[in-house]
C-alpha positions as CSV (number, residue, x, y, z in Angstrom):
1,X,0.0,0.0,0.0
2,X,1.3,3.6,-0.7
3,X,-0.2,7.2,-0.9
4,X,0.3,9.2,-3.9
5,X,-0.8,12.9,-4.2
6,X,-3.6,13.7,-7.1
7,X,-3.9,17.3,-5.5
8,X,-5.3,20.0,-3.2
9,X,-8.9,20.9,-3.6
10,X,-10.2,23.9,-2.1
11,X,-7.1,24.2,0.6
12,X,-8.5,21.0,2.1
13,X,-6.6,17.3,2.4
14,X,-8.9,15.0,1.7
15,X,-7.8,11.2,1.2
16,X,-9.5,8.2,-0.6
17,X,-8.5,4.5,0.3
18,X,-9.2,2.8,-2.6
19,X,-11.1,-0.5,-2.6
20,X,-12.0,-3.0,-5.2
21,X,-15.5,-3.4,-5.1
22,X,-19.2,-1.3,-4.0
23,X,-18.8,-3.8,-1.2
24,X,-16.0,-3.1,0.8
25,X,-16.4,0.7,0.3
26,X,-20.0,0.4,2.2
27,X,-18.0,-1.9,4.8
28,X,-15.5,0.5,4.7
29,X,-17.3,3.3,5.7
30,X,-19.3,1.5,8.0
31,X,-16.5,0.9,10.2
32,X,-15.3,4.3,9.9
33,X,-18.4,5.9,10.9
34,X,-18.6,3.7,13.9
35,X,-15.2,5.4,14.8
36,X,-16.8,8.5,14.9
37,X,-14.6,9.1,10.9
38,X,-17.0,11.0,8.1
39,X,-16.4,9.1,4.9
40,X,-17.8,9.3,1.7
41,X,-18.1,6.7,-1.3
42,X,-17.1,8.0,-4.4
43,X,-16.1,6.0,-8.0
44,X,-12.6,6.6,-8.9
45,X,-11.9,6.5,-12.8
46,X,-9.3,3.8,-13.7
47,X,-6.6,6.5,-14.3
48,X,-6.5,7.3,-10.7
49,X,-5.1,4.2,-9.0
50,X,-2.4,2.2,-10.2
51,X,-4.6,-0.8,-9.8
52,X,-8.2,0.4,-11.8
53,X,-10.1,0.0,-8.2
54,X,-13.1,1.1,-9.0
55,X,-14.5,2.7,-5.6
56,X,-12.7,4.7,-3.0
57,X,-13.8,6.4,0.7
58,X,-13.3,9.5,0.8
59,X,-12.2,11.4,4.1
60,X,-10.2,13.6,6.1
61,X,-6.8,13.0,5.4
62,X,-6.3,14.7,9.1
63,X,-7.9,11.0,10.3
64,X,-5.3,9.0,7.9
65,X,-3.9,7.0,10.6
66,X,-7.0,5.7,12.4
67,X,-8.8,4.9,9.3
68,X,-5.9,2.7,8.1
69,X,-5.9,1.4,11.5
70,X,-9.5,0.8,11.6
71,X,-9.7,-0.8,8.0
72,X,-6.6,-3.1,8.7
73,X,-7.7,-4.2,12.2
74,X,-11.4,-5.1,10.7
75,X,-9.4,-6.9,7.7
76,X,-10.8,-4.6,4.9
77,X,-7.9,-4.4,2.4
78,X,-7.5,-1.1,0.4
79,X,-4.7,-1.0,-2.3
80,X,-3.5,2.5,-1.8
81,X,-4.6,6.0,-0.3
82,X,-4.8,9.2,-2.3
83,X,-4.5,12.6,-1.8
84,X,-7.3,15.1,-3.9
């Protein structure tokens, strides 16, 4: 897994842990929401990840390291996190 900067939008750090499928990104932000994390599911475009995922969670890239500690303890893989 590695992070990769897409950009800034609006002076804001938002991240996106991709994930392969509609199904771990509603998992996904189920468990972040039950740590108190707002997440969003968005589609990524096949351009944006080095591995086509198709889906993402979008959040605060201020929570980084509890949502990859969340994710990982509850055994949700993600490929990589991005920065927009």
């Amino acid at each position: 897994m590695h992070i990769m900067k897409l950009g800034i939008k609006g002076g804001d750090f938002m991240c996106v842990a991709s994930l392969r499928s509609m199904t771990f990104a509603m998992k996904a932000k189920r468990i972040l929401q039950e740590k108190g994390i707002n997440a969003e599911i968005i589609k990524l475009e096949p351009h944006m990840t080095h591995n086509g995922c198709a889906y993402g969670i979008k959040f605060d890239c201020i929570n980084l390291y509890s949502v990859q500690d969340a994710l990982t303890k509850k055994h949700v893989n993600y490929t990589e996190i991005l920065n927009l």
